[in-house]
N, C-alpha and C positions, 0 to 999 in steps of 0.2 A: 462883708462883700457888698456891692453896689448892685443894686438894683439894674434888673434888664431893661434894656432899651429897646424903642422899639422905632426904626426908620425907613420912610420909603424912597425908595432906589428906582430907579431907571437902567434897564439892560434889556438892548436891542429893542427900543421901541416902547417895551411894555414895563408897566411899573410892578414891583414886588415889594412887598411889607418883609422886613429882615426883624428879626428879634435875636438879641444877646447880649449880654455882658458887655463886651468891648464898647470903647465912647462913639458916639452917631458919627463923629468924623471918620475916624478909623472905617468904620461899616460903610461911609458912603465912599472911602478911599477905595476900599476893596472892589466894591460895587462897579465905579468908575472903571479900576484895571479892568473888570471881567466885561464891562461893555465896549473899553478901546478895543479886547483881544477877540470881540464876536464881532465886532464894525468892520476887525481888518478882516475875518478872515473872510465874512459875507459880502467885502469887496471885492475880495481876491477870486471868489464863485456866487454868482450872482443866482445860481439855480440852485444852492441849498437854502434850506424850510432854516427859520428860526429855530427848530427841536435841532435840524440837523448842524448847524453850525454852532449852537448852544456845547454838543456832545465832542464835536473837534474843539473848540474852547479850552472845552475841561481838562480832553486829552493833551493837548499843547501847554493848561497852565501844572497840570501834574509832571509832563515831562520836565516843565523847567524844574518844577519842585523836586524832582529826584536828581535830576543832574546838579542843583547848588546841593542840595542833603548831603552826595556822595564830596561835591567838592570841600563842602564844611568836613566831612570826613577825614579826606586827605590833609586837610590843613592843618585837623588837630594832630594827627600823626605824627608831621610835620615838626608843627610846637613842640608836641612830647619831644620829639629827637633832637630838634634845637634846646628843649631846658636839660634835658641829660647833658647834650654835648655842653653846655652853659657849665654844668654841674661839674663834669669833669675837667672844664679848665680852670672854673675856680678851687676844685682841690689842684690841681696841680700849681697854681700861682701859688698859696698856701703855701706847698713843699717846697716851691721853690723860694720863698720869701725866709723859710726856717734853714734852709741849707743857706741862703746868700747872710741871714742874722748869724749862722755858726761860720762864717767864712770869715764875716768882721771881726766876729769875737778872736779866732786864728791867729787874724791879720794883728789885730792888738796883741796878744799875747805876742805875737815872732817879732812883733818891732818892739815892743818889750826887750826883748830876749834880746837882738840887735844892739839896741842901746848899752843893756851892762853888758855886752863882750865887746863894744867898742868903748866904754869905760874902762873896762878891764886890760882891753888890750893897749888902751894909752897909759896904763899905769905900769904896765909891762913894760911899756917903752921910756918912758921917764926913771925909772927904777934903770934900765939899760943902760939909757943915756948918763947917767949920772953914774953907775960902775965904769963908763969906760972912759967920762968926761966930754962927753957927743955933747955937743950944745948944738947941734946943727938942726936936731931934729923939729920939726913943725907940726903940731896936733893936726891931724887931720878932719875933719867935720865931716858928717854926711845930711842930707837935706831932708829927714824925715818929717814925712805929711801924719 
């Protein structure tokens, strides 16, 4: 683990020595938000004390913190019900990918079957033709894909 840091910062005027972990950028990142969120609100009431606008700060940057906290909340919920729902339509492609492979397999088998009873049934007819001396007759083809 990296040694603490230690940097000073500027908020509302007056400087403070910050120590921790986190890199000096970060810490003066932080620094900076906390002094735009006390600038505006010391604009916005020109008759609160540096304590008192310092303490609406806090209250105004913990409220954002609990309103994204609960929206990261709902978001993950969210996710969760999107990966289930995810889940359950890639089983269901699945089944249906295994019903539509048993449907070709079917399909092969009954045009199978097609083919020798239309083999069969032109031998039927040639065998006919030739008991009763029909030369008329013409095999009939069918166009199997």
């Amino acid at each position: 683990m990296a040694g603490k840091n230690k940097v000073i910062v500027r908020i509302a005027g007056n400087e403070y020595t910050v120590c921790g972990y986190e890199s000096a950028e970060y810490m003066q990142k932080v620094a900076l938000y906390v002094d735009q969120k006390t600038s505006e609100i010391m604009r916005a009431n020109h008759t609160l004390s540096t304590s008192m606008a310092s303490v609406l700060t806090a209250i105004n940057v913990v409220d954002e913190m609990f309103k994204i906290s609960e929206e990261k909340e709902t978001l993950e919920r969210e996710l969760e019900l999107a990966k289930k729902a995810l889940q359950e339509i890639k089983q269901e492609r699945d089944m249906l990918s295994q019903q539509l492979q048993k449907a070709n397999e079917e399909n092969k088998h009954l045009l199978l079957e097609l083919t020798r009873r239309e083999a069969e049934l032109s031998e039927v007819r040639n065998a006919l033709a030739k008991a009763t001396g029909d030369n008329s007759h013409k095999p009939r083809l069918h166009n199997i894909k």
